[in-house]
Structures are given as C-alpha cells and as structure tokens.
C-alpha positions as CSV (number, residue, x, y, z in Angstrom):
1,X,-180.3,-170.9,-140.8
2,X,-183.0,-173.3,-140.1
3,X,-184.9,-173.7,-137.0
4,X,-183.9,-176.7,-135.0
5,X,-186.9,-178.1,-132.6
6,X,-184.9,-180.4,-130.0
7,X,-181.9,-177.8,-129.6
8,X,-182.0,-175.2,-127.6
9,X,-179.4,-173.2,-127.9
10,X,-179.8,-170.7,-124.4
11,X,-179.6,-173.9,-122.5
12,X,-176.1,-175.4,-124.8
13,X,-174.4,-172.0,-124.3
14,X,-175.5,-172.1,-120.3
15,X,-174.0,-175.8,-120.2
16,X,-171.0,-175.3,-122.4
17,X,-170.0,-172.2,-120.1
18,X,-170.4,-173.9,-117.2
19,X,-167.6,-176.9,-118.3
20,X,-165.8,-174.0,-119.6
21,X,-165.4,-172.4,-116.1
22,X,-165.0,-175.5,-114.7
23,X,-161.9,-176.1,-116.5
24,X,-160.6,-173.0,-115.5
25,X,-161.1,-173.3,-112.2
26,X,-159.6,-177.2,-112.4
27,X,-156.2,-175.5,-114.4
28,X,-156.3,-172.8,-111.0
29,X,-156.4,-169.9,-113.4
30,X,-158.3,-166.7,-113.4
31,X,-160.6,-165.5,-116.1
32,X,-157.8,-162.0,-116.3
33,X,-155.2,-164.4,-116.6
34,X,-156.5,-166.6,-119.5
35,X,-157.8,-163.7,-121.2
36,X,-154.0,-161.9,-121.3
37,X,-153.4,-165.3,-122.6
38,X,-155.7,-165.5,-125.6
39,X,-155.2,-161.6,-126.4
40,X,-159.3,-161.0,-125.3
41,X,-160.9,-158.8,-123.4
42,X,-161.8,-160.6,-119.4
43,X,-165.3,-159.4,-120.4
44,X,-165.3,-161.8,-123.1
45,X,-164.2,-165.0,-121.3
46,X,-167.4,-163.9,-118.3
47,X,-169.5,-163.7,-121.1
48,X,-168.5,-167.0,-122.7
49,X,-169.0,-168.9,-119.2
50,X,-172.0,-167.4,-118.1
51,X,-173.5,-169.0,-121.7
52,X,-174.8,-164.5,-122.7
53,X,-172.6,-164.7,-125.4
54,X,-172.1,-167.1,-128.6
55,X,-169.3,-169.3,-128.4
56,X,-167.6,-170.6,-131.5
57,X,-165.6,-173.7,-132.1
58,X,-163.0,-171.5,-132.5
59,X,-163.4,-170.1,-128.8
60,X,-163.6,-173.9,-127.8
61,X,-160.5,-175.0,-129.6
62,X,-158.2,-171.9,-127.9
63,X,-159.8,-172.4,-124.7
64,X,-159.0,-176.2,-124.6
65,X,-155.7,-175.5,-125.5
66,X,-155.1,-172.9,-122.6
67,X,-156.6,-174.8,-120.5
68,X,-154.7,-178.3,-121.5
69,X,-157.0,-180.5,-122.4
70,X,-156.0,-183.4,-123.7
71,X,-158.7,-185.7,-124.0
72,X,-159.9,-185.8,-127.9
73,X,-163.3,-187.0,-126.5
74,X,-163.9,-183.4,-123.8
75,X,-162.8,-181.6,-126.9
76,X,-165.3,-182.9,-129.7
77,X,-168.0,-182.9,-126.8
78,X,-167.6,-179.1,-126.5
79,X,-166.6,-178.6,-129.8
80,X,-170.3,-180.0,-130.6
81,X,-172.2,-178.1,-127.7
82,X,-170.4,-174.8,-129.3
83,X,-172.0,-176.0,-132.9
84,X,-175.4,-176.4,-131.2
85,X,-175.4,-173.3,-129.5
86,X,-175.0,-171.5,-132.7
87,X,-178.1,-172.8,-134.3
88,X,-181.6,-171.3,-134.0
89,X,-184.7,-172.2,-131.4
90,X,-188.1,-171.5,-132.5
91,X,-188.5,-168.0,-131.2
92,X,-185.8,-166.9,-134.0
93,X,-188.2,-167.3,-136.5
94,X,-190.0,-164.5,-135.3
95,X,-186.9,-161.9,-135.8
96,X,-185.7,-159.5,-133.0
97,X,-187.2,-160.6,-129.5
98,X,-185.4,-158.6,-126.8
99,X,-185.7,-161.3,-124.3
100,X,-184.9,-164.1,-126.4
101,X,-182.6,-165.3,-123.5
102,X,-185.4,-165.9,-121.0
103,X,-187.4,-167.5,-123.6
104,X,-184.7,-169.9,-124.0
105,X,-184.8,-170.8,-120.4
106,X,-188.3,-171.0,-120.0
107,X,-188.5,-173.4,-122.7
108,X,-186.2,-175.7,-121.0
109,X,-187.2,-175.5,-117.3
110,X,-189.1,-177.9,-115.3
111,X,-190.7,-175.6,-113.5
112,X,-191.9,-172.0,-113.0
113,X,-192.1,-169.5,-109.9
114,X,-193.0,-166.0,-110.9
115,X,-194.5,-162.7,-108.9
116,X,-196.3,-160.4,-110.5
117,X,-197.7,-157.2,-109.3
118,X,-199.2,-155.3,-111.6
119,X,-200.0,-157.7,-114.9
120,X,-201.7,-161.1,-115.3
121,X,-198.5,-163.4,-115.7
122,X,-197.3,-163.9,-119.6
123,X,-197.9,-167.5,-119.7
124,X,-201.5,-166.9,-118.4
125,X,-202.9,-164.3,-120.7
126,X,-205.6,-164.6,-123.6
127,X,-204.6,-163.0,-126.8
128,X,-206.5,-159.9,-126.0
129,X,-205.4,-159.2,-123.0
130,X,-202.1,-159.8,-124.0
131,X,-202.9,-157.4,-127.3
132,X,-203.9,-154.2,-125.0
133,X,-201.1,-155.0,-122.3
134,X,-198.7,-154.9,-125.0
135,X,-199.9,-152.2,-126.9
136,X,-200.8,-150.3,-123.3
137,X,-196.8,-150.6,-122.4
138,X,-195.3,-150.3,-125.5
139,X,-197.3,-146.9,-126.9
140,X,-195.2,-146.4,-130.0
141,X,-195.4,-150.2,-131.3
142,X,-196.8,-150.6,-134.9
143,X,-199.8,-152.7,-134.6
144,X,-197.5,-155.8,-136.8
145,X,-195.0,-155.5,-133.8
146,X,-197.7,-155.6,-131.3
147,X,-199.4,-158.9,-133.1
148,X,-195.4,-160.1,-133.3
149,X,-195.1,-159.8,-129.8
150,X,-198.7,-161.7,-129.1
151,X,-197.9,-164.6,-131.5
152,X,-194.5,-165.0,-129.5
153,X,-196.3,-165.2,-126.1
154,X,-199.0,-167.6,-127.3
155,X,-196.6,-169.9,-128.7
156,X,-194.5,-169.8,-125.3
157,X,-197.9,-170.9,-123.1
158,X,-197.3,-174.6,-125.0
159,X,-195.6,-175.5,-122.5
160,X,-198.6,-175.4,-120.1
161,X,-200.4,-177.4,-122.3
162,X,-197.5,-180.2,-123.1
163,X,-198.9,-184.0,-122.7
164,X,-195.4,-185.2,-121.5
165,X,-193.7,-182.5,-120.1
166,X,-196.0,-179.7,-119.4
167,X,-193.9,-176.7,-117.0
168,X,-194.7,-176.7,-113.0
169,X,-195.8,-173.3,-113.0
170,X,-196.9,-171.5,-109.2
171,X,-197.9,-167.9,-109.9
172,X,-198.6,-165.2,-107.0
173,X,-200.6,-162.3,-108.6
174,X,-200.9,-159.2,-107.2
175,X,-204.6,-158.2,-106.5
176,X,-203.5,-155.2,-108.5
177,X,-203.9,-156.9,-111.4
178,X,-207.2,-157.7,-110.9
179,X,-208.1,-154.5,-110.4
180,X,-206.3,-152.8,-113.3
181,X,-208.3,-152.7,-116.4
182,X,-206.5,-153.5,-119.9
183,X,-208.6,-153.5,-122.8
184,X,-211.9,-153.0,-121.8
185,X,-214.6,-155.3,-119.5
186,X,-215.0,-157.9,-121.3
187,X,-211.4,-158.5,-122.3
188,X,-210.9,-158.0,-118.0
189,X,-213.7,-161.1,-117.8
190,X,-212.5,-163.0,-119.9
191,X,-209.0,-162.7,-118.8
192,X,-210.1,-163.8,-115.2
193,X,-212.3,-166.5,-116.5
194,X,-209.1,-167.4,-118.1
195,X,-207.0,-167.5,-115.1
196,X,-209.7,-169.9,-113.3
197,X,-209.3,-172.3,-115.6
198,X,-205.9,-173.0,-115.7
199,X,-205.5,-173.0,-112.1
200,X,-207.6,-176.1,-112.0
201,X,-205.0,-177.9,-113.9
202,X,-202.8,-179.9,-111.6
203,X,-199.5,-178.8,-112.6
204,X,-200.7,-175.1,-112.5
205,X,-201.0,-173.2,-109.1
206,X,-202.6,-169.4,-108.9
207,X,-202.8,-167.6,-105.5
208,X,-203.6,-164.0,-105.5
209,X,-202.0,-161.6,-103.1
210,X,-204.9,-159.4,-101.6
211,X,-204.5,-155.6,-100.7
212,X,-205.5,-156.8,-97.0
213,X,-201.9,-158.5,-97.2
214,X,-200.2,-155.3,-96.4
215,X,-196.5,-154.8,-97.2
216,X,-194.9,-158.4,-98.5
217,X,-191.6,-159.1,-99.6
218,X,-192.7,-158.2,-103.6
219,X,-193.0,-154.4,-103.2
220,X,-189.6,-154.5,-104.9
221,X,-191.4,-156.0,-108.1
222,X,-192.0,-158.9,-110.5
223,X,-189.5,-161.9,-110.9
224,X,-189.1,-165.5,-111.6
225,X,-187.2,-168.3,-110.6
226,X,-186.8,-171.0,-113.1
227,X,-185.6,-174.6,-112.3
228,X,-184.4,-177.4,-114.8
229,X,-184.1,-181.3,-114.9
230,X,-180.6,-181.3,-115.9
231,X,-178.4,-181.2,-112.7
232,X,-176.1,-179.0,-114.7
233,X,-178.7,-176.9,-115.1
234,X,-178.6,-173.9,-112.3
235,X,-181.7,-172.8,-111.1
236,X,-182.4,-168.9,-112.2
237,X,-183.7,-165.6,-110.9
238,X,-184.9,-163.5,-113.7
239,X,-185.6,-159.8,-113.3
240,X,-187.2,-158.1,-116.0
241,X,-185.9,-154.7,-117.1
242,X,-186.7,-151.5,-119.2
243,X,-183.8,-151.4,-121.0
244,X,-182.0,-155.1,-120.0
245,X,-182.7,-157.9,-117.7
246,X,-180.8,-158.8,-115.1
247,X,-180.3,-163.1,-114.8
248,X,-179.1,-164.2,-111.3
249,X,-177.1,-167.4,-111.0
250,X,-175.1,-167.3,-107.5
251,X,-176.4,-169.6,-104.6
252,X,-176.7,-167.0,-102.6
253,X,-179.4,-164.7,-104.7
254,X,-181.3,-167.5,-105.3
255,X,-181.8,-168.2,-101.7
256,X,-183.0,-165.2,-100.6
257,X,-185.7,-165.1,-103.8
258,X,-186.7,-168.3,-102.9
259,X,-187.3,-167.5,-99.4
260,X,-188.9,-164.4,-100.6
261,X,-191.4,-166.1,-102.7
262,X,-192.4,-169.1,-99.8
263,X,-193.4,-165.8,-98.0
264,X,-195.4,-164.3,-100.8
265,X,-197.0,-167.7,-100.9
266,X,-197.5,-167.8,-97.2
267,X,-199.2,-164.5,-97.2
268,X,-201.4,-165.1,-100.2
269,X,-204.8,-166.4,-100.5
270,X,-205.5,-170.8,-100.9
271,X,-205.5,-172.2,-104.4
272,X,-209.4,-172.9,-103.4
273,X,-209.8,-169.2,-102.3
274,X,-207.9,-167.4,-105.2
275,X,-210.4,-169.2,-107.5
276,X,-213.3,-167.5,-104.9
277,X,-211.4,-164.1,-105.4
278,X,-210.8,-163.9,-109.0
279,X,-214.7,-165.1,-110.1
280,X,-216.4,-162.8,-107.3
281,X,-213.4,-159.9,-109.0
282,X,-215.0,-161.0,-112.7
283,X,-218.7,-160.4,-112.0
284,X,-217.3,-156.3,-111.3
285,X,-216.7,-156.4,-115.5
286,X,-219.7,-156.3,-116.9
C-alpha cells in the first residue's frame, strides 16, 4: 500500500471514533448494548471509538445502521474517514515501529509539552546521541534496528524545522540528563551544543530542571501532552511504557498533567538561564 503524505491515518481513526461515540451517545445507547447488537465483543466497539484500532467501512456501515443514521451524506463522510484511516503515514515505510501511534499524533499536533528526566528529549537529539541512547536501552538490538530506529527519529524532528507549520515544542529536562553520559564526551558536547541551538528558535522552549530543585511533581517520570488545531482534536497525555504506552484522553487526567507540568516549569531554570546551564554543563566534556 503506498504511503500517503497529507493523510494521516492516527489522527482519521481518532476523529472518526469520536463521531462514532457521539452517535452513540446521541441514539442513548451503551457501548455493551450495541456490541450484543452487532454480535462483537464491547472491547471492540472501545477500541473503535478511542481511534486504537482500524476501522473498516464495513464497521462504519453496521454501526450507522445500529445507530440509525439516515443521512446519505454522515454516512459517505465516515465511510471515507474509515478509507483514510486504513492507508499508510510515512513512518510505515520503515516496517514495525512500536509506537507508531504517538508518531501519528505528533505529526499532527500543534504543539508539544514533554518532561524528561533522564534522556535529552527525542525531538532534540543528534544522530549520535540518539545512536548510543538507543543502542544503550535496547542492548540486544542488531545494529540495522538500531540505525532503523535513528532514521525514524530524525525524520520525526521535521517538524521542528517546518517553514509553515513548525510544532510549539516546551521541553523541561531533567539536570540528570546532563549529567548522564551516552556515547562518549564528545557525542555529550555535541548533544548540549545541540540543545542550545534549538532553544534559540522562537517556537522552541528548553528549561532545565536543576538538582537544587528538590522533589517536583516529575519524580513519577517522563510524559507529554500533545495539543492539535482541529477542535475535534482532544488534547493528549502520553506515557511511555516498557512493554505499552498508556494515551490519556479524559478532561480530568489532562488537567492534573497540565498543572503538573506549569509547576515543573515554575520550578525550572529561565529560557536565558538554561542556555547558561547547559553551555557551562558542555565545557565538563572534554
């Protein structure tokens, strides 16, 4: 199946899902009661409205009729958005990525918040620091799944350096990862060199979160919170797992993150001193 560049299928399964459940929630039914009704498992029809699984015309055309549509026009609308969610985004070219879904989301969103307490953010690593984290974390990766996995990443930090569109992004780093060395010194230098630059770009923000800090509301770990253009579009908390990641939709868990990370931002150092902090933190690789 080919690659389609202006589709993005995460985003048309997240959109279609949502219409879906509103539907259901307009005909006053339950997800139990309309899966007994279509002979699926309840599983299936949470899936299909929370846009984590594919959803086929097929699954369009029963639901529609459950549901009573009868507008020809709602029906070919989400029969379409079920076609489009079934093609291909440009991080299926590269085969198996296990967190294809957030990939999809970040491609779409506006903007960017993301913690991180141990690594230099994704979006803000060099090749080779990216290389040795990836290699460092995943010990039993051939070095072609390593370089897969680089390739991936540098082709997701486009959308830093979009003309149009570029993504909002505010990252509070850890001074952790500062301190921990992946690779070797000058990989390290560069890295930091690295993450001075890009702060300076107006749509980018960097603050560090120094040891001196004490305990902070991030002790529990790294996550993101991802906004979108599209009204439709909820705003999501992702939380990046071992084995799965965990996507948070409800009102309510996105409130508390986003009062978590307005006090990780309170409590870190100024755009101006970060920049102080990370070049004084380069000059100890050499």
């Amino acid at each position: 199946m080919p690659v389609v560049a202006n589709v993005n299928p995460t985003v048309r399964r997240r959109r279609l899902g949502s219409e879906l459940r509103k539907l259901r929630e307009q005909k006053g039914m339950t997800a139990e009661e309309v899966a007994a009704r279509l002979l699926v498992s309840q599983s299936k029809i949470s899936r299909l409205e929370n846009g984590r699984r594919s959803i086929s015309q097929r699954d369009v055309r029963d639901l529609c009729g459950v549901y009573g549509v009868e507008d020809m026009r709602i029906v070919d609308s989400l029969m379409q958005m079920a076609k489009e969610s079934r093609q291909q985004g440009w991080w299926h070219a590269f085969g198996d990525i296990p967190y294809s879904v957030y990939i999809g989301l970040e491609t779409e969103a506006a903007s960017l918040r993301v913690f991180e307490p141990q690594v230099v953010p994704g979006l803000l690593q060099t090749p080779e620091y990216a290389a040795a984290m990836i290699a460092g974390n995943l010990p039993e990766a051939t070095p072609e799944q390593v370089e897969k996995r680089v390739s991936v990443r540098m082709r997701r930090q486009e959308r830093i350096t979009e003309l149009d569109a570029p993504l909002r992004m505010w990252a509070v780093v850890d001074e952790a990862a500062l301190c921990r060395k992946v690779g070797n010194a000058d990989i390290m230098r560069a890295q930091l060199d690295r993450l001075v630059e890009v702060s300076r770009l107006p749509h980018v923000t960097v603050q560090v979160l120094p040891f001196d800090a004490g305990a902070h509301p991030g002790l529990s770990g790294q996550f993101a919170v991802l906004e979108f253009t599209d009204a439709t579009d909820a705003t999501v908390v992702y939380l990046e797992g071992v084995n799965s990641d965990l996507y948070l939709e409800k009102d309510t868990d996105v409130q508390a993150y986003s009062l978590m990370y307005e006090h990780l931002r309170a409590q870190a150092l100024s755009a101006e001193q970060t920049r102080q902090f990370i070049t004084e933190a380069a000059e100890r690789y050499v």
